[in-house]
N, C-alpha and C positions, 0 to 999 in steps of 0.2 A: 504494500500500500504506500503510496506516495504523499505524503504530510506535509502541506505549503502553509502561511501565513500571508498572502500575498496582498491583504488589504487591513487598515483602521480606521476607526470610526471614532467621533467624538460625538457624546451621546449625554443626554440629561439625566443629572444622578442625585445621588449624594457623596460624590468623591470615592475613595476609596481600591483609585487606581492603580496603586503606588507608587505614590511622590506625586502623586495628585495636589496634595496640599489642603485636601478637604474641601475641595471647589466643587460648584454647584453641577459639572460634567467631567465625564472620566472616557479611557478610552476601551473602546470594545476591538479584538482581535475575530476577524474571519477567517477561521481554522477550515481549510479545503482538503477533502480524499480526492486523490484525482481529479482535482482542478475544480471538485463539487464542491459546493460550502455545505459543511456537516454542521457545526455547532460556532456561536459564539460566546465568546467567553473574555472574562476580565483577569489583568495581571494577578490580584488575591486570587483568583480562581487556579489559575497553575500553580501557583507556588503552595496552595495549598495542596496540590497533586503532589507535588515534590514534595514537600514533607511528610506527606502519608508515602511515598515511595521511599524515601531516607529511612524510616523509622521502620519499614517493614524488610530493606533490603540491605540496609546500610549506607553511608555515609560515600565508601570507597568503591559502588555500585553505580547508582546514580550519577550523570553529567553534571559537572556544575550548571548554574541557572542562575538568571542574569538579577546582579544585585539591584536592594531597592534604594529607591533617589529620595532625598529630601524632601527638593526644589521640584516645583511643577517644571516640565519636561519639555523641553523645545522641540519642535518639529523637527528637528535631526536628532536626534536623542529618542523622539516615540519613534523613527525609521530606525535607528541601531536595535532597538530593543525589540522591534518586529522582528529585525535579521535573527537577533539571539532566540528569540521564542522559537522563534523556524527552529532552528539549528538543535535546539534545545526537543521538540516534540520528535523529529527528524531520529534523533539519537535513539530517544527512549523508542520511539516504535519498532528501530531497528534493531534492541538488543535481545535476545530471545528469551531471558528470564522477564524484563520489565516489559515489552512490549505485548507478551502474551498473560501479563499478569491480571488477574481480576480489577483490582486496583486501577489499572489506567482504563483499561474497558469498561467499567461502570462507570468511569467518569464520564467518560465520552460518551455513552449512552446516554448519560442524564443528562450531560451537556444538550445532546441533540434535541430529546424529549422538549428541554426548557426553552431551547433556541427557535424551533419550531409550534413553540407554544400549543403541542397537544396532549391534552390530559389524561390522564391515565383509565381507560374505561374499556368497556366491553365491544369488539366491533368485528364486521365478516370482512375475511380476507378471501379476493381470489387470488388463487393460485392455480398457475398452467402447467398442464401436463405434458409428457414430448409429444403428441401427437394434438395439442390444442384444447385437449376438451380442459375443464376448470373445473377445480373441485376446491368447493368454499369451505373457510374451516374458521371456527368461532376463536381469537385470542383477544389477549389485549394489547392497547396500543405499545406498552411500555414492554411486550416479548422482544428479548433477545431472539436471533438468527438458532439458537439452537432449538430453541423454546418451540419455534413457527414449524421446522423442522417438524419437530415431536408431536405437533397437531397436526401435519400432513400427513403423518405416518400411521396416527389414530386412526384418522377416516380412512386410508385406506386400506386399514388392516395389513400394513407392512410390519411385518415384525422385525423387533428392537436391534436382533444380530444383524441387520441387514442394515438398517438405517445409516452405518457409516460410510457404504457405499453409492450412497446417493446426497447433494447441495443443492442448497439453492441460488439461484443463478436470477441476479437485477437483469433483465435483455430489454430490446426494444422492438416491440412488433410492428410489420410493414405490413399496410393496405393489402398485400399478398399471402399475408399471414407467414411469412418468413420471420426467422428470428436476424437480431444483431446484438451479439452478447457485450452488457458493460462491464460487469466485475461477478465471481461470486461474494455473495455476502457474508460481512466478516463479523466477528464477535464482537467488534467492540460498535454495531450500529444495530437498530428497531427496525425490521423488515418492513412493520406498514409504515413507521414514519420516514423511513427510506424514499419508498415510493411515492407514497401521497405528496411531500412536499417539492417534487420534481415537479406537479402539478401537470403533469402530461399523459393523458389517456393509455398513449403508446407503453408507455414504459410498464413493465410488466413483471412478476417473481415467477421463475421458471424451474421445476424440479426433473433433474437429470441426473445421471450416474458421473460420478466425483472420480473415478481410477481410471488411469488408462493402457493397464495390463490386461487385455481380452482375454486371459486364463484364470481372472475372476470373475468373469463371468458366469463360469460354472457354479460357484458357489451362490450367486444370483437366481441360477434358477435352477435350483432347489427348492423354492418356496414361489406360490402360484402367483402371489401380487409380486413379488420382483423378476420373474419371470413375465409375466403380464406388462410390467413399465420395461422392461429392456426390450421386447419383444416391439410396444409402441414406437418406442424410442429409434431402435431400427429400422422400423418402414419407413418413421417420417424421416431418417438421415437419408434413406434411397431415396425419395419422392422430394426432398429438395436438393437430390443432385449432389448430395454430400458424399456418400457411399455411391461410385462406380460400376455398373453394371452391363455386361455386354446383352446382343439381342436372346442370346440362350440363354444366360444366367437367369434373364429377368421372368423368360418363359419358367424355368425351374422353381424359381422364386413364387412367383404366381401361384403356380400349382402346388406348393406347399401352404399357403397361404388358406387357397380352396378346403385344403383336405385341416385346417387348422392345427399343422403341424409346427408350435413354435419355436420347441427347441430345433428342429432339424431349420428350421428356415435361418435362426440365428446363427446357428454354425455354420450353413452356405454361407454365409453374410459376411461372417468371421474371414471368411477368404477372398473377401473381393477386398479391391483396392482403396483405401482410405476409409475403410473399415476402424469406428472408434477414433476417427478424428475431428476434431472441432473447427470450421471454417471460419474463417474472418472475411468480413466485410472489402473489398478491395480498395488498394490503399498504395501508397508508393514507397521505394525502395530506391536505396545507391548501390546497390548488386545487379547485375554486374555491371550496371554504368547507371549513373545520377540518372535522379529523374524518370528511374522506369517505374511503370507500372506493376501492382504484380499482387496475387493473390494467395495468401498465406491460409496453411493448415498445418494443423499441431496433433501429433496423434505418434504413436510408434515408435516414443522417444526422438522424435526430430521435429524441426520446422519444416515443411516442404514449402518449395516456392514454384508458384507455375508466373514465370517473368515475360511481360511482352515488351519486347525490346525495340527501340525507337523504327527498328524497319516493316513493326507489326510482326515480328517474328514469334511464334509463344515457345520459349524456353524453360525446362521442367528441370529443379535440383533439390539435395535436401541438405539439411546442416542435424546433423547429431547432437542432440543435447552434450554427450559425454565427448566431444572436443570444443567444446564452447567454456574459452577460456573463464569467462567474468562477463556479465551483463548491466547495464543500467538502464534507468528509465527518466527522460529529462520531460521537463512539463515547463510552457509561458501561457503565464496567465496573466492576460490583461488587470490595470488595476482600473476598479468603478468605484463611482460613490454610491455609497447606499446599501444595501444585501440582496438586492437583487441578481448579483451577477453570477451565485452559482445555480440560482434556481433554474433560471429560462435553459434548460437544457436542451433547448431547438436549436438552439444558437452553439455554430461552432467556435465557442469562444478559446476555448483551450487547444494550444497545439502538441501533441504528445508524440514521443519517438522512443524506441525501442533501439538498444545497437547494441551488439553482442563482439567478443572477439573469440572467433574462431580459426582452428586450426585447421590450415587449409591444407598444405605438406607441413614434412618435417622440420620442424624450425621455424615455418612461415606463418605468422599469426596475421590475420586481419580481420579490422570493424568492417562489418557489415549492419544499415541501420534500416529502420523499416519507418516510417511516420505516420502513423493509423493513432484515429482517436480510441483504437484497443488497444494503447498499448500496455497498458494495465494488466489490463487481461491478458495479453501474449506473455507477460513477465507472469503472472501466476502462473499462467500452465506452466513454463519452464520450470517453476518453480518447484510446481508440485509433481513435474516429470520426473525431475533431481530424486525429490524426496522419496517419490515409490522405487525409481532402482536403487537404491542407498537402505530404505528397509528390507528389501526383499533381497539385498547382499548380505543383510547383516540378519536373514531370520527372521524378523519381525513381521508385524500383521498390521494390515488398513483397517482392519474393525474399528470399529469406534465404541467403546465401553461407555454407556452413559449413565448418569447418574441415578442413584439408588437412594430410592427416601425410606422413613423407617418403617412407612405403612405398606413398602414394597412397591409401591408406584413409581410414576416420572411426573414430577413438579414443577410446572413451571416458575421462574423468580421475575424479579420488576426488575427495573433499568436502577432501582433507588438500591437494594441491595439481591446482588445474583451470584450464588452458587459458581466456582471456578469450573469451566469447561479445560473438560483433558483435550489432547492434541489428537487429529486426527490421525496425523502417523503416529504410530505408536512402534520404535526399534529400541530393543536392550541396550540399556547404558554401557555397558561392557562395550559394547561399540563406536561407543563416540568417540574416544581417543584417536581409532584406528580412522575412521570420517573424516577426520577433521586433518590428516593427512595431506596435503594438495602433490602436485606432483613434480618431484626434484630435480627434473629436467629445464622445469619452463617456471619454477619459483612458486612461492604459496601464494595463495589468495585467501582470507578470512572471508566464512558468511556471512552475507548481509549487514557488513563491519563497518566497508570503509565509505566516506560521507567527504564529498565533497563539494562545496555549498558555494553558489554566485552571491556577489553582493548586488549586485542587478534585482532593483525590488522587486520585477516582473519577472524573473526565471526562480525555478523551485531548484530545489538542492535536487545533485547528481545524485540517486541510488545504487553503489554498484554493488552487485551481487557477485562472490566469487561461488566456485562449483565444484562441489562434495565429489563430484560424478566423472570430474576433467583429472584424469592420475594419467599417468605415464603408459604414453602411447608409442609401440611397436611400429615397425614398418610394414609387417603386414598387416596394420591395420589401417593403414592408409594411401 
């Protein structure tokens, strides 16, 4: 997730901005996910985050955070101290104890609740299936992403073992009833207040299968409702052209389809081409030359790229997650007065790019960048391509273990205080040392570490992600 501060506000108050001076207006910070504005919040308000994060994690844990002033603050002074806040949320999101800690996710959750001013009550959510149909489920406004989850999976009698193998996915639906995925939804945001304050019809929560090893799929269908969504989920990836089909496959396919045969039709499916990959929207690319066109899909541990090249040529390649040295994700976000500028999400205000550096031969590393307003979402999936070959090196399971109340149920909690969600990967610590290895060939790179930040008010700090998955590569492997 990408963590800007790209705008402030001076707002009528009762001071209490620090270093306000107790004046009758203070300032308000526009805290943007992806270029979205999620919540805003006042300086008391982080620093009170920081000291519930000091006092839970320690002192020599936490970034430092930017000291409090006096003297009311001069317009270059409220601009430094934007820069620091960035830098400051930027940090903590990015370290894997504090960023996934209860702690900073319920803040930001209530932050949102309170910034979007909706109250905590009873309301129906739709939610879309892979195949379009919706099926409504009663929560409240203040559910966590997991919580929404666990109501999806009530109605539809998906059992709990299975629940970790399927998320929920923010997309945006076309006239055509095609999808355009924005992010999946993360812990520390309110699925309906997500939506609702996008204010745009289009925008939609989409539930899908979260793995992208097709050898769990078997364990999906084993049981008739995950059997039944993967089954959905497959014809609509053939019928928008996602999954590849020649004129006898499609006959084959058919005819399984006729005789309601789902497992076998899944397992044809399993072998056509781009089987279990997610498509993106088309978008441009400096591979192999600036400025081309070119349509990304993410599946099978790689990026594939279908590139039409300035002669109208369409050139087809893929890049392997496990030679992709380091990744980040740069975002310019215009600055506006007012808060309206992450709402209108019609408007392509933010410009997003993805560049990766990968290993092309031996010894020759090069960026290759992509500019799509997914690029959020191309960096997740990498992400969590990383993370499933990295469990499944080390042993470990995608299950997702959920929480156990005393009455033997599953409880949902408020945005005010919620229950710590475990991690979706789930690999034996006994493994992390050896993980966390990079490879001594081409030097190390830290996960999700290093942070390199513009002072340019309008560009968000650089992300770079280095790669669990990038170890020392052989010449027959390239």
């Amino acid at each position: 997730m990408h963590f800007s501060i790209p705008e402030t506000e001076t707002r009528a108050g009762d001071g209490g901005g620090g270093g306000s001076g107790g004046g009758s207006a203070y300032v308000a910070y526009n805290i943007h996910v992806n270029g979205v504005l999620h919540c805003q919040v006042r300086y008391s308000q982080l620093l009170g985050l920081h000291e519930q994060l000091r006092k839970e994690f320690g002192a020599t844990v936490v970034p430092p955070f930017p000291p409090k002033k006096i003297f009311t603050l001069t317009p270059a002074e409220v601009e430094q101290r934007r820069e620091q806040l960035e830098k400051y949320m930027q940090a903590v999101r990015q370290d894997p104890v504090l960023g996934s800690s209860e702690t900073f996710n319920s803040f930001l959750r209530k932050a949102q609740q309170e910034t979007q001013q909706i109250p905590t009550q009873e309301v129906q959510l739709d939610v879309l299936l892979p195949n379009g149909q919706e099926v409504k489920v009663s929560i409240l406004t203040s559910d966590q992403t997991e919580d929404v989850l666990e109501a999806v999976a009530s109605k539809l009698d998906l059992p709990e073992d299975l629940m970790g193998y399927f998320h929920l996915f923010l997309v945006r639906e076309s006239q055509d009833g095609s999808f355009s995925f924005i992010r999946k939804l993360q812990d520390f945001e309110l699925p309906y207040v997500s939506v609702t304050s996008l204010r745009n019809p289009e925008y939609k929560i989409l539930l899908r299968k979260s793995y992208w090893d097709s050898a769990y799929d078997e364990d999906v269908m084993e049981q008739r409702v995950g059997l039944n969504l993967l089954y959905a989920q497959t014809v609509a990836d053939i019928e928008r052209g996602w999954i590849l089909a020649n004129k006898e496959q499609h006959r084959q396919l058919k005819s399984l389809q006729e005789k309601v045969s789902k497992k076998e039709f899944i397992r044809l499916a399993q072998t056509l081409k781009y089987y279990g990959y997610l498509k993106f929207d088309p978008c441009i690319t400096d591979f192999p030359e600036k400025g081309c066109h070119v349509i990304v899909g993410a599946g099978n541990s790689e990026l594939n790229f279908q590139v039409k090249l300035p002669n109208d040529q369409i050139k087809e390649g893929s890049f392997k997650v496990t030679r992709m040295r380091c990744w980040r994700v740069t975002s310019c976000v215009p600055v506006h007065n007012g808060t309206s500028s992450g709402l209108n999400a019609g408007k392509p205000e933010v410009k997003l790019e993805l560049a990766f550096e990968y290993l092309m031969s031996k010894d020759r590393l090069q960026w290759v960048t992509i500019t799509s307003p997914q690029a959020i979402m191309l960096s997740i999936c990498l992400q969590s391509m990383v993370d499933e070959l990295m469990v499944k090196k080390s042993g470990g399971s995608i299950r997702k273990v959920f929480r156990r109340r005393n009455n033997g149920g599953l409880q949902r909690s408020t945005s005010q205080q919620a229950a710590k969600s475990p991690p979706l990967l789930d690999s034996p610590d006994a493994s992390r040392e050896t993980m966390a290895k990079a490879s001594s060939k081409l030097g190390s790179v830290s996960l999700r570490a290093i942070t390199h930040s513009s002072s340019s008010a309008d560009v968000g700090a650089s992300d770079f992600h280095g790669n669990y998955a990038f170890e020392g590569i052989g010449d027959e492997d390239l």
